[in-house]
N, CA, C and O atoms as CSV, one atom per row, in Angstrom:
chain,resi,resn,atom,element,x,y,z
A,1,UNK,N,N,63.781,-112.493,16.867
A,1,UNK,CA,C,63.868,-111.638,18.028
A,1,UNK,C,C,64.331,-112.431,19.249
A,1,UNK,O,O,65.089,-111.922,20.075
A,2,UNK,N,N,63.839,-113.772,19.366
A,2,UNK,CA,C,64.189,-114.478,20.483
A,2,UNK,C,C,65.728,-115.114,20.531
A,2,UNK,O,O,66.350,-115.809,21.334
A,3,UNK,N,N,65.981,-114.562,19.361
A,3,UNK,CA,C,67.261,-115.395,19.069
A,3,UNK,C,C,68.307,-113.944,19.381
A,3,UNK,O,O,69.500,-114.059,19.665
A,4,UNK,N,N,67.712,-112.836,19.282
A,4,UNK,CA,C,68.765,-111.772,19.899
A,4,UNK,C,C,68.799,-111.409,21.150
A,4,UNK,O,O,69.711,-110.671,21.524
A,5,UNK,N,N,67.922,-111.805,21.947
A,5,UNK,CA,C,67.811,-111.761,22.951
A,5,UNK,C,C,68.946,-112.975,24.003
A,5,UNK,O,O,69.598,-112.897,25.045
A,6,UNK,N,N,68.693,-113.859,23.117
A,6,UNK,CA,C,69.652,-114.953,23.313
A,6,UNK,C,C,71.053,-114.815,23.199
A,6,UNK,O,O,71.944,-115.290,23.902
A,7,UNK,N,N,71.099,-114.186,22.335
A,7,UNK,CA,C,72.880,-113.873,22.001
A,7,UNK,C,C,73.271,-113.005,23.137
A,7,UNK,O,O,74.056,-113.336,24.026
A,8,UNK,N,N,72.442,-111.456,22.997
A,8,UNK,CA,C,72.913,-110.414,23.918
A,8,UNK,C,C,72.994,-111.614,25.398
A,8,UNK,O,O,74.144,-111.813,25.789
A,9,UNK,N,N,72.091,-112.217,26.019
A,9,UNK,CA,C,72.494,-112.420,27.311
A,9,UNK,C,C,73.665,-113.432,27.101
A,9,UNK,O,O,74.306,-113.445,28.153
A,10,UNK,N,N,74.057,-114.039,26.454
A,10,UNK,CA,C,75.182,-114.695,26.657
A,10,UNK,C,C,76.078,-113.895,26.566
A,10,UNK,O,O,76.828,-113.808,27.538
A,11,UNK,N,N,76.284,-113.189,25.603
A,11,UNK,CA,C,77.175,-111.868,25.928
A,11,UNK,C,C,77.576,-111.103,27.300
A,11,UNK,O,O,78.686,-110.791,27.733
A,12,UNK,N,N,76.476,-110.941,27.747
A,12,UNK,CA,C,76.386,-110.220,28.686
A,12,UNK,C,C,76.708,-110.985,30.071
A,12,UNK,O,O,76.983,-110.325,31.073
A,13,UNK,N,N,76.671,-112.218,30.096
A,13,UNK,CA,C,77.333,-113.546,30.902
A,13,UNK,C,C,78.741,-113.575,30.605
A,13,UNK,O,O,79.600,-113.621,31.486
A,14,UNK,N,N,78.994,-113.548,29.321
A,14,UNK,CA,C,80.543,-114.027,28.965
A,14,UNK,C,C,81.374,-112.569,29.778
A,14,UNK,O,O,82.455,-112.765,30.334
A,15,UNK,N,N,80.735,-111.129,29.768
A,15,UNK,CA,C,81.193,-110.219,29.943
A,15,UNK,C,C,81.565,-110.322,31.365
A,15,UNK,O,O,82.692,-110.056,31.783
A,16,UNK,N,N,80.491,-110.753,32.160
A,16,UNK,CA,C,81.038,-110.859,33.433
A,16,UNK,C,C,81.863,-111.652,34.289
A,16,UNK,O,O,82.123,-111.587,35.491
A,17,UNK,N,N,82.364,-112.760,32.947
A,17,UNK,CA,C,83.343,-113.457,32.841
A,17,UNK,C,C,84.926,-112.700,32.977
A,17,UNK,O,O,85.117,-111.484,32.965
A,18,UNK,N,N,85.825,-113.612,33.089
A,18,UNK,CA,C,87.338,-113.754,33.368
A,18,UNK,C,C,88.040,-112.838,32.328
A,18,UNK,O,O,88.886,-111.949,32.426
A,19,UNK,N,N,87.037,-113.667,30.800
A,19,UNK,CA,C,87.789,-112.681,29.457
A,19,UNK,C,C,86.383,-112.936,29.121
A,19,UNK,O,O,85.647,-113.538,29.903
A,20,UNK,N,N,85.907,-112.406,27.749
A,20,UNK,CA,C,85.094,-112.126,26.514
A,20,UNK,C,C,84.803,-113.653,25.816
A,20,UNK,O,O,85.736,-114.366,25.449
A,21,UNK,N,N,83.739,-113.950,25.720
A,21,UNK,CA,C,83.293,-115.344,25.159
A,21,UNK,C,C,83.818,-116.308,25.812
A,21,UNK,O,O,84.082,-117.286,25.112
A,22,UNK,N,N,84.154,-116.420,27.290
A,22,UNK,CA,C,85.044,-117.449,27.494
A,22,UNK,C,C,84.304,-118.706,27.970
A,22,UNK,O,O,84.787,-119.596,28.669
A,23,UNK,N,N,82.759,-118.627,27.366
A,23,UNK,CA,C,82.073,-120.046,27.830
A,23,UNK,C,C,82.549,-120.669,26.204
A,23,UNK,O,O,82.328,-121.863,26.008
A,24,UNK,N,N,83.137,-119.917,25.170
A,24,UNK,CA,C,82.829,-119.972,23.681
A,24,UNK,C,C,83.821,-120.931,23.621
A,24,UNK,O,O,84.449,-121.067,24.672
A,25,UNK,N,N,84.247,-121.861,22.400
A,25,UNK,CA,C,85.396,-122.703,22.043
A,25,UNK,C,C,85.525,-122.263,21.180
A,25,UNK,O,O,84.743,-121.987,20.270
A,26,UNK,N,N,86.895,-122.070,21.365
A,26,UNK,CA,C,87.869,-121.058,20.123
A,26,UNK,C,C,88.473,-122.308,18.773
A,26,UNK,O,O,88.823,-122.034,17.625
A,27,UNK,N,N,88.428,-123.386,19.303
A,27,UNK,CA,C,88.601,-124.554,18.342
A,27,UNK,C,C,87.467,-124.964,17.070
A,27,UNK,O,O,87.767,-125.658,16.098
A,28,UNK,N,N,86.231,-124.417,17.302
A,28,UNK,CA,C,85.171,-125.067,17.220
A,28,UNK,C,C,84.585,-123.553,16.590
A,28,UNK,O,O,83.690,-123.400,15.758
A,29,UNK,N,N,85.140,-122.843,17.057
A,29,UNK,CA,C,85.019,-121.318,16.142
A,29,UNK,C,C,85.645,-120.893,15.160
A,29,UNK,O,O,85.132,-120.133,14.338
A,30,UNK,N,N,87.118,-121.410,15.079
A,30,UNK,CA,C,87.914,-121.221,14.197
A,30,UNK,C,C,87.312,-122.391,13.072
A,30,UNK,O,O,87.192,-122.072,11.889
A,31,UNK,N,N,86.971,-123.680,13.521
A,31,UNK,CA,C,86.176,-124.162,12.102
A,31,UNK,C,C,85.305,-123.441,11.630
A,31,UNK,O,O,85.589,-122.696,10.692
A,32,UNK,N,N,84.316,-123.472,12.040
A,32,UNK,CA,C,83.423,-121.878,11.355
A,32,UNK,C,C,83.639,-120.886,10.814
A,32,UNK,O,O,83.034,-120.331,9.896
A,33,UNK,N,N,84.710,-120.552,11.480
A,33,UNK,CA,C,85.117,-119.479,10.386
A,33,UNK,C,C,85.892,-119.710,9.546
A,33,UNK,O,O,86.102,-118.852,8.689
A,34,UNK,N,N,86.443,-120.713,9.522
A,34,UNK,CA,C,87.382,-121.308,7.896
A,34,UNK,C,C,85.901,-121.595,7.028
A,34,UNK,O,O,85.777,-121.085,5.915
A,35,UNK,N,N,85.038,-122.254,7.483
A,35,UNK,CA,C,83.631,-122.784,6.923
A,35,UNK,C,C,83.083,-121.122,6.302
A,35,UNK,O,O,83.277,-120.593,5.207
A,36,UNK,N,N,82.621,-120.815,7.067
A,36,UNK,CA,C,81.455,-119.140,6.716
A,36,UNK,C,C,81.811,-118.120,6.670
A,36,UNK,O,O,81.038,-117.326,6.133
A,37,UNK,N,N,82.962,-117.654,7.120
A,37,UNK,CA,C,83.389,-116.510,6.810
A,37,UNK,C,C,84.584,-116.335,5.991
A,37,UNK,O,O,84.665,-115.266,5.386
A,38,UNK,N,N,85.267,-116.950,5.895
A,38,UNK,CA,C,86.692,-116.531,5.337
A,38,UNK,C,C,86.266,-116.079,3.771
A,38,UNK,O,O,86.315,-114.924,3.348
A,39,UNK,N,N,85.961,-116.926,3.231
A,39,UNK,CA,C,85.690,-116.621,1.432
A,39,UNK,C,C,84.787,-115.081,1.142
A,39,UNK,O,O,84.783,-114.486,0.064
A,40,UNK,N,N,84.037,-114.637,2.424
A,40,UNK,CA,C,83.531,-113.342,2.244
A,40,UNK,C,C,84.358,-112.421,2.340
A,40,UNK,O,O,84.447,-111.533,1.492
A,41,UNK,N,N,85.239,-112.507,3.603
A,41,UNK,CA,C,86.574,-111.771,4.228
A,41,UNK,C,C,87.301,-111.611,3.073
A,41,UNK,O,O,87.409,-110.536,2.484
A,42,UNK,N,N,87.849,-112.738,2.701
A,42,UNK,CA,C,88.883,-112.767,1.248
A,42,UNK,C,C,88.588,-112.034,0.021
A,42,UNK,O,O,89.467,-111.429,-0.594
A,43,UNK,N,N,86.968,-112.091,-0.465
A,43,UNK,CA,C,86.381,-111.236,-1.270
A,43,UNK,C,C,86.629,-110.028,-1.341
A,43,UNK,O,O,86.838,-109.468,-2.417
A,44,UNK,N,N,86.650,-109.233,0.182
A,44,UNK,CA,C,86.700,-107.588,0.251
A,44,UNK,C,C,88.177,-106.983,0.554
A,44,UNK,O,O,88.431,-105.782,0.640
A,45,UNK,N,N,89.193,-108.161,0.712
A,45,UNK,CA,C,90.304,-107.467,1.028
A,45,UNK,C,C,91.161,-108.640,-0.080
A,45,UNK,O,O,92.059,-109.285,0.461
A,46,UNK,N,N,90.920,-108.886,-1.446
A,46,UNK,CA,C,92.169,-109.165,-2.195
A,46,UNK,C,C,92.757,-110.512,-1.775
A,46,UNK,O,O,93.878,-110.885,-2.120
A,47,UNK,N,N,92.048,-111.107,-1.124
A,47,UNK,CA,C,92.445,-112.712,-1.072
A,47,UNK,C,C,92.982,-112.567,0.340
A,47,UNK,O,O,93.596,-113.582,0.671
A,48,UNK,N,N,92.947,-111.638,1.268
A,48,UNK,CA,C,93.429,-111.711,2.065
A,48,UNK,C,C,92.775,-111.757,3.465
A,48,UNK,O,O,93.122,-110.863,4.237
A,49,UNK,N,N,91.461,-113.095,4.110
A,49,UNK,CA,C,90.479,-112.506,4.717
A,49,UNK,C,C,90.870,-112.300,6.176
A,49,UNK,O,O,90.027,-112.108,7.052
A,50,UNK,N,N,92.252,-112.349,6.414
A,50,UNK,CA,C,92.665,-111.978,8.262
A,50,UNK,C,C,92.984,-110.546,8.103
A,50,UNK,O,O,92.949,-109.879,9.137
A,51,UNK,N,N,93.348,-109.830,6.784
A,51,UNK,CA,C,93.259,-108.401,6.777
A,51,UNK,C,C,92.214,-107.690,7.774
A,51,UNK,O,O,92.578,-107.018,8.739
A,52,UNK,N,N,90.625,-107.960,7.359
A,52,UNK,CA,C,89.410,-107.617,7.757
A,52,UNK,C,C,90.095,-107.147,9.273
A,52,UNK,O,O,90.300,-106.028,9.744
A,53,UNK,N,N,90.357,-108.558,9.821
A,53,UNK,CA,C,90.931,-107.686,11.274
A,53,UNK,C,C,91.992,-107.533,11.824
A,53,UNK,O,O,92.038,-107.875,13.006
A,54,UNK,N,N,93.133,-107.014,11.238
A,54,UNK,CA,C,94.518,-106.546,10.670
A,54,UNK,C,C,94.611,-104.850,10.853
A,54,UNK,O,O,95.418,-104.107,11.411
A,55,UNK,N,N,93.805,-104.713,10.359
A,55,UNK,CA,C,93.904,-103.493,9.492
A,55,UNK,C,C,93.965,-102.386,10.703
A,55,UNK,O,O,93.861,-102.851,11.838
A,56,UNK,N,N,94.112,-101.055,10.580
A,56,UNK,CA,C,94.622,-100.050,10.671
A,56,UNK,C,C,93.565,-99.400,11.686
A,56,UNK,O,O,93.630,-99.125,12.884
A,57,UNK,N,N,92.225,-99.222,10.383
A,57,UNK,CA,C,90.906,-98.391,11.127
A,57,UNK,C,C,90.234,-99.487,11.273
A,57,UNK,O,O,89.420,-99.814,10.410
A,58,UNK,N,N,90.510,-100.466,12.701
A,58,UNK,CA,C,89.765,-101.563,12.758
A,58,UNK,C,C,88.050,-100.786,13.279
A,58,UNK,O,O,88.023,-99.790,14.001
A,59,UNK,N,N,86.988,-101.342,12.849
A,59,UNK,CA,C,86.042,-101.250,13.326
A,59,UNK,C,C,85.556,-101.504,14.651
A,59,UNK,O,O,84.710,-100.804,15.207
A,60,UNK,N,N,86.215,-102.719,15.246
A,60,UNK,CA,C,85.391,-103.574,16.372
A,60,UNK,C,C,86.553,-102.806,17.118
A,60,UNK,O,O,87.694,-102.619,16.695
A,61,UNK,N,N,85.863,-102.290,18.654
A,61,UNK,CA,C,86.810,-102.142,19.952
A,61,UNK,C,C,86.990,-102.764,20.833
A,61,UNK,O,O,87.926,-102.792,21.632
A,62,UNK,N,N,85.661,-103.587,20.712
A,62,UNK,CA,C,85.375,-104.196,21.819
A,62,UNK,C,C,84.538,-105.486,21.891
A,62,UNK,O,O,83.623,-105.838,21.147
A,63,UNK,N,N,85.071,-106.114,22.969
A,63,UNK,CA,C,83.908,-107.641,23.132
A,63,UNK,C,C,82.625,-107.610,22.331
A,63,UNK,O,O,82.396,-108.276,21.322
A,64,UNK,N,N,81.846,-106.769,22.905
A,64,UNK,CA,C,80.413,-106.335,22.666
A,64,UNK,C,C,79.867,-105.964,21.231
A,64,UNK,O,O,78.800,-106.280,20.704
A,65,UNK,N,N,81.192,-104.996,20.627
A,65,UNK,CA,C,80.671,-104.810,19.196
A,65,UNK,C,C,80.840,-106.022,18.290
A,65,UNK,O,O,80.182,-106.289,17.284
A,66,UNK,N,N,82.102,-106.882,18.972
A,66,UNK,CA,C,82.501,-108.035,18.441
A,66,UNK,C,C,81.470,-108.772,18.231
A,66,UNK,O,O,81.232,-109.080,17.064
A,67,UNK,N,N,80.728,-109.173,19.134
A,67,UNK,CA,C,79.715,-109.841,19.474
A,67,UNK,C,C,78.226,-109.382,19.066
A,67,UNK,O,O,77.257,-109.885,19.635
A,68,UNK,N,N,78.097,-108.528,18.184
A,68,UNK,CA,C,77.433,-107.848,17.603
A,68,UNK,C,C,77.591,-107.820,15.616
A,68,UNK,O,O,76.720,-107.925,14.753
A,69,UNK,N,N,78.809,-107.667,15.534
A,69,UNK,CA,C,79.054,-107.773,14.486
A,69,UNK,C,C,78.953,-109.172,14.159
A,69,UNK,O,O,78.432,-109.328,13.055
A,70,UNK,N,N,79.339,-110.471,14.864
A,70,UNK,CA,C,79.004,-111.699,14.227
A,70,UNK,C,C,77.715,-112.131,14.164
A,70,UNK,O,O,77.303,-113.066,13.477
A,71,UNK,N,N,76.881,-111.206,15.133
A,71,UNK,CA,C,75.265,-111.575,14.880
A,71,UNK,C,C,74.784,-111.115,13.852
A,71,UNK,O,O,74.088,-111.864,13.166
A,72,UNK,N,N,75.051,-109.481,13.354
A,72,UNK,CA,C,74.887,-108.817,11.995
A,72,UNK,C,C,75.036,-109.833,10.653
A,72,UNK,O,O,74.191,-110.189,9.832
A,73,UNK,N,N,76.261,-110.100,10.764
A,73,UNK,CA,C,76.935,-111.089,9.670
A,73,UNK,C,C,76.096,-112.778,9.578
A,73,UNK,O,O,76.244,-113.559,8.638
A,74,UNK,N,N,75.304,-113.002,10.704
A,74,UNK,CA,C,75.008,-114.180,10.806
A,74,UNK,C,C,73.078,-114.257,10.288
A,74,UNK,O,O,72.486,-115.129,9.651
A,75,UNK,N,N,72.533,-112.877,10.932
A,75,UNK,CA,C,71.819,-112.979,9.956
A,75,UNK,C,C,71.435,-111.796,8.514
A,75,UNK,O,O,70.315,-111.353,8.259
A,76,UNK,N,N,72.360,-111.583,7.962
A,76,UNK,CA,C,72.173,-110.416,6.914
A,76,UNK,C,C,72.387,-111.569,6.114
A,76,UNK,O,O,71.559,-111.893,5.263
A,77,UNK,N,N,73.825,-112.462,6.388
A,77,UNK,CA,C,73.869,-113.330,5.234
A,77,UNK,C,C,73.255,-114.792,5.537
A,77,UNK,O,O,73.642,-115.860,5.063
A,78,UNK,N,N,72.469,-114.628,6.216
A,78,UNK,CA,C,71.340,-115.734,6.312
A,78,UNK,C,C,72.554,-117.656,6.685
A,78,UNK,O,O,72.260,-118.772,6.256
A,79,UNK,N,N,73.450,-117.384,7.323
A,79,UNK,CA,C,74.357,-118.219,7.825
A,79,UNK,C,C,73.454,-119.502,8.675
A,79,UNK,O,O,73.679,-120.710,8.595
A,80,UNK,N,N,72.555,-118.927,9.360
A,80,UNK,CA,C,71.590,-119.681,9.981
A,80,UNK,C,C,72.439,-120.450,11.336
A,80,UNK,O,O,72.156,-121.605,11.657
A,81,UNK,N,N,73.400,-119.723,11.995
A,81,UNK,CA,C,74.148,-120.109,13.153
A,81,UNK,C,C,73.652,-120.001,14.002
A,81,UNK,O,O,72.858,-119.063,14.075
A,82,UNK,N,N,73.899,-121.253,15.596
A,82,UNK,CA,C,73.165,-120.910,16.502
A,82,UNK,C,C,73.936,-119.921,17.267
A,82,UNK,O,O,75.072,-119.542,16.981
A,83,UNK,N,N,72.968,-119.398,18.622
A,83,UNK,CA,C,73.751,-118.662,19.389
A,83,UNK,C,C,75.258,-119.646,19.952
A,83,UNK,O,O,76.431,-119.292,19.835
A,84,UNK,N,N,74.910,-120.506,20.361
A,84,UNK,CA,C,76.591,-121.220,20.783
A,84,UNK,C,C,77.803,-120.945,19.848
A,84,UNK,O,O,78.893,-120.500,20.206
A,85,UNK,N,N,77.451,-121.265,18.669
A,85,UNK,CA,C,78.179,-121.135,17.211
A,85,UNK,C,C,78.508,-119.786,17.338
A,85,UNK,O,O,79.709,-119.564,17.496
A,86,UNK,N,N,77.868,-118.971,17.315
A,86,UNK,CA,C,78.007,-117.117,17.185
A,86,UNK,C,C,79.281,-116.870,18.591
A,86,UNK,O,O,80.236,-116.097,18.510
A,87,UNK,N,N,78.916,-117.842,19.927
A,87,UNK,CA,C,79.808,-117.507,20.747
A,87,UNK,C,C,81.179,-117.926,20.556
A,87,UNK,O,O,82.200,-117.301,20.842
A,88,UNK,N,N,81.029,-119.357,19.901
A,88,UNK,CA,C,82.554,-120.171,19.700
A,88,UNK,C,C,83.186,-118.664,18.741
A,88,UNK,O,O,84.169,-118.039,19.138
A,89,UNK,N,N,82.458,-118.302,17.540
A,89,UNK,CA,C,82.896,-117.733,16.850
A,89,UNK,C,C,83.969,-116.601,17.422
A,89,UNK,O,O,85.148,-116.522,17.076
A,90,UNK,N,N,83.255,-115.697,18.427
A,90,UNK,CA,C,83.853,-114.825,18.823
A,90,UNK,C,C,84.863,-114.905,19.567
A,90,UNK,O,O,85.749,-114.061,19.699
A,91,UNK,N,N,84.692,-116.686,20.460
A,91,UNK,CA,C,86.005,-117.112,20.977
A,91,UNK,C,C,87.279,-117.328,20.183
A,91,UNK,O,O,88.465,-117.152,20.465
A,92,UNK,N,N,86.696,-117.739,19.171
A,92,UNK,CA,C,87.979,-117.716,18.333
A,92,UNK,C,C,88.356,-116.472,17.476
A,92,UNK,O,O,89.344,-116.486,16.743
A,93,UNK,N,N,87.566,-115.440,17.590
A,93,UNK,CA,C,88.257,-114.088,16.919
A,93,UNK,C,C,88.974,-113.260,17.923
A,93,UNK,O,O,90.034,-112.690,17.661
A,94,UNK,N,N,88.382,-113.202,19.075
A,94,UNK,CA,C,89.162,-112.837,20.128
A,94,UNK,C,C,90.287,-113.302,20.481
A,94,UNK,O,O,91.227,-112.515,20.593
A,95,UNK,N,N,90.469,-114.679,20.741
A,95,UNK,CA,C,91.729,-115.443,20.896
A,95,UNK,C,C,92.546,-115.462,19.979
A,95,UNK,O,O,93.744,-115.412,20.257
A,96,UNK,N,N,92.081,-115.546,18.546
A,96,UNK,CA,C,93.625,-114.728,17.570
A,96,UNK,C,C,93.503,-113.522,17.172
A,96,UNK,O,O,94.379,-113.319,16.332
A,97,UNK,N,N,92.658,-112.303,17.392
A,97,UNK,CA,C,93.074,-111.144,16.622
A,97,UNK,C,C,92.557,-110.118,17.679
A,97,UNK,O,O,93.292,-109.131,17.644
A,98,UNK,N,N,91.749,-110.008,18.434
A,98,UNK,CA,C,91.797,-109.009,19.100
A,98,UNK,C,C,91.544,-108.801,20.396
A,98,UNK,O,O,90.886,-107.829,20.766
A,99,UNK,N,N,92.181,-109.946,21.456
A,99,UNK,CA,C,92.410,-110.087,22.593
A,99,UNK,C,C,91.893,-109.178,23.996
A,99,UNK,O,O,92.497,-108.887,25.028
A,100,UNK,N,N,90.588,-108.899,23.556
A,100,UNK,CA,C,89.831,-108.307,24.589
A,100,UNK,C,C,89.841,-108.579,26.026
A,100,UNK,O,O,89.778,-109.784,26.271
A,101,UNK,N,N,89.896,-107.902,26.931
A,101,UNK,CA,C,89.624,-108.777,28.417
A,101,UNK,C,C,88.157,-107.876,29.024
A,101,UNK,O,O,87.633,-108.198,30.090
């Protein structure tokens, strides 16, 4: 619980920021996600895991769900990431696929 509380306010800091995660490192996120996510991504779309956010009927609209969905994913599959990690993450999904401001 203390750890969602943690995420949402950084969120909610980054929001009142310039762009979306922009305390986050998009360098340092994109390792992570070559590390923890990609091989799940790749699983559900045919080897292809940048499909996930490619696609057509994208799910995420926004910063916030963004930032929501990597907390979902972080603990359903028990990833054990910190909140910083969860932010780089989103810096680097934002900065290549869905360029929120």
């Amino acid at each position: 619980m203390k750890q969602a509380i943690l995420i949402l306010s950084l969120l909610a800091s980054a929001g009142a920021q310039a762009a979306p995660f922009a305390k986050g490192n998009a360098e340092d996120g994109g390792k992570l996600h070559a590390q923890q996510c990609n091989a799940c991504h790749a699983s559900k779309f045919n080897g292809d895991a940048d499909r996930i956010y490619l696609r057509a009927d994208r799910r995420i609209t926004n910063a916030d769900q963004l930032g929501q969905r990597i907390g979902t994913c972080n603990a359903m599959l028990g990833l054990n990431l910190f909140p910083e990690d969860e932010l780089n993450l989103g810096a680097f999904l934002n900065k290549t696929f869905y360029k929120f401001k």
